[in-house]
N, C-alpha and C positions, 0 to 999 in steps of 0.2 A: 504493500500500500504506500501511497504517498506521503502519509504523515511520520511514516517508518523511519527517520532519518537522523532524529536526535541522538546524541550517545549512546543507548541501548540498541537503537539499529546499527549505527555505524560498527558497533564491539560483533553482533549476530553477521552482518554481511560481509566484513573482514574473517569471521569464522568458517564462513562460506567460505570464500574465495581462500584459504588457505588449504580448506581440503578436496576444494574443487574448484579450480581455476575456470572460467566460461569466458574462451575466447577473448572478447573484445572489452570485456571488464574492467575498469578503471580500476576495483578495487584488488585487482588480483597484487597479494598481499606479500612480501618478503615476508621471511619469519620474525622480523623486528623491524620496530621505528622508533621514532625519536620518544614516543610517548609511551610503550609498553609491548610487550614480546605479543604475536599474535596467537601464540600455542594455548592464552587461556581462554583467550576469543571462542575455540572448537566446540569446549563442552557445548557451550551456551546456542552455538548454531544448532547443535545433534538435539537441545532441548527444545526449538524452536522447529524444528524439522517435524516434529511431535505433535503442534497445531498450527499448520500454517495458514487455518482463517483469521487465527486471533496473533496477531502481530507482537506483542509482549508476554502474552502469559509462559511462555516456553524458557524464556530466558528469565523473567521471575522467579517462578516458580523452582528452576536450577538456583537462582540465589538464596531463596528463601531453605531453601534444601542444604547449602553450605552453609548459612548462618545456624542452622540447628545442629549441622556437624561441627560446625566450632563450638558452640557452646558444650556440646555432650563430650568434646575433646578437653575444652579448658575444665570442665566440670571433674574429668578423670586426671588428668595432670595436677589442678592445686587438691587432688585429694590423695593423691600420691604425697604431695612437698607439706601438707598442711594440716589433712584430716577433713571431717566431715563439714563443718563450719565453716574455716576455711574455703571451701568447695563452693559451699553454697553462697555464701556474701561475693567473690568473683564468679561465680555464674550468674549470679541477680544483678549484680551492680553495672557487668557488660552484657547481658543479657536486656536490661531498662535502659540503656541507655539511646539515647537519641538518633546519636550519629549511628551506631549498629543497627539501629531499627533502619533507618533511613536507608543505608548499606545494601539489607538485609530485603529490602522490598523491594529494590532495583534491577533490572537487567542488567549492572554493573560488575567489573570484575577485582575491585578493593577487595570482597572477605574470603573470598581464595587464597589470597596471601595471608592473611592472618589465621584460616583453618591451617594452613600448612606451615604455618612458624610453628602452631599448639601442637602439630602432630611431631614436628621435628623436636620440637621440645621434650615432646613426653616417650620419644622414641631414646633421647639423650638421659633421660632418667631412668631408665629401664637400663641401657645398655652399660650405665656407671654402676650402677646397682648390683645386675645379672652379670657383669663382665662377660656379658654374652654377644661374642664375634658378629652372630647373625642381625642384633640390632646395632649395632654398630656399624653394618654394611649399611642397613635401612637410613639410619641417621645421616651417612654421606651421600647416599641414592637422593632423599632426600632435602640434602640442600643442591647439590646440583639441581634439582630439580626447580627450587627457589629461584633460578635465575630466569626462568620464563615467567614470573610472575612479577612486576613492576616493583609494588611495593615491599614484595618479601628481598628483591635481588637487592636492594638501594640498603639493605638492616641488615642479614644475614651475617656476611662477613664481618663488616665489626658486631655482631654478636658472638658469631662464635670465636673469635681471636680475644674478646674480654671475657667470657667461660673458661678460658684457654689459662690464658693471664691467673685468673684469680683460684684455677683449678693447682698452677705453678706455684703460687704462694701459700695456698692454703694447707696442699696439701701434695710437698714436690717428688718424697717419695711414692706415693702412688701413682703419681702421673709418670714416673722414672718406668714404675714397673711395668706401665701400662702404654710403653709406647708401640707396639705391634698393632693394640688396638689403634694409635693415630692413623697407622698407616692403611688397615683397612678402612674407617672413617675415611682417606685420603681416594681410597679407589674407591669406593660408592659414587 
């Protein structure tokens, strides 16, 4: 439709055209631009593909779908670092909040990046924990993976180089013992 054209379509028709270039299309997409990788654009077209009488609910409704998986990830993450209570006041508090709501009802692709910091998060708590190899590949799979996403790519790295930091000072013999695991983290 014609009115399809605002930021929500622009994100859906770039998703198009990256999985399906049509000929003579202006939007036929490099895999990046100046304003955000086009790979998180996809989901959102394949949700849109879903109803193509109705111009936004496809791509909504994938959002609406990721702001629930953030919260059920941040909910298991601060109950991992904090307990029950904990859990719950950061799941209420980003969960009520405005801008997340706002996020959260848009065919836009901001809380993709923040489901996939909370998963990368809670996959780094798990893998310090379990000294287990296999999340720890997840963990690096996983921030590679942060690069296709605008705002996870722009944070990631200085976050994980200040975990890094403050894992060295806190606590150097373990991080001594545990360098095998960097370098699987390094191949993921």
């Amino acid at each position: 439709p014609g009115y399809f054209n605002i930021d929500e379509g622009i994100i859906v028709n770039y998703g198009h055209a990256t999985y399906s270039p049509r000929g003579e299309d202006t939007l036929t997409a490099p895999w990046a631009n100046e304003f955000h990788p086009y790979l998180s654009c996809i989901p959102r077209a394949w949700a849109q593909d879903l109803f193509p009488d109705r111009p936004f609910l496809g791509s909504r409704l994938f959002s609406v779908g990721v702001g629930v998986l953030t919260l059920m990830l941040l909910f298991v993450f601060t109950l991992s670092l904090g307990g029950y209570l904990a859990a719950w006041i950061a799941t209420l508090l980003i969960g009520f909040n405005h801008v997340f709501l706002a996020l959260s009802r848009f065919g836009m692709t901001n809380l993709d990046a923040l489901a996939l910091v909370t998963l990368w998060s809670l996959a780094l708590i798990v893998a310090w924990r379990a000294r287990g190899r296999g999340f720890v590949f997840i963990a690096g799979l996983l921030h590679g993976l942060m690069f296709y996403l605008y705002f996870a790519a722009l944070a990631i790295t200085p976050i994980s180089l200040c975990l890094l930091l403050a894992q060295a000072i806190l606590h150097p013999r373990a991080l001594a013992r545990r360098w095998s695991l960097l370098l699987i983290y390094g191949l993921g």
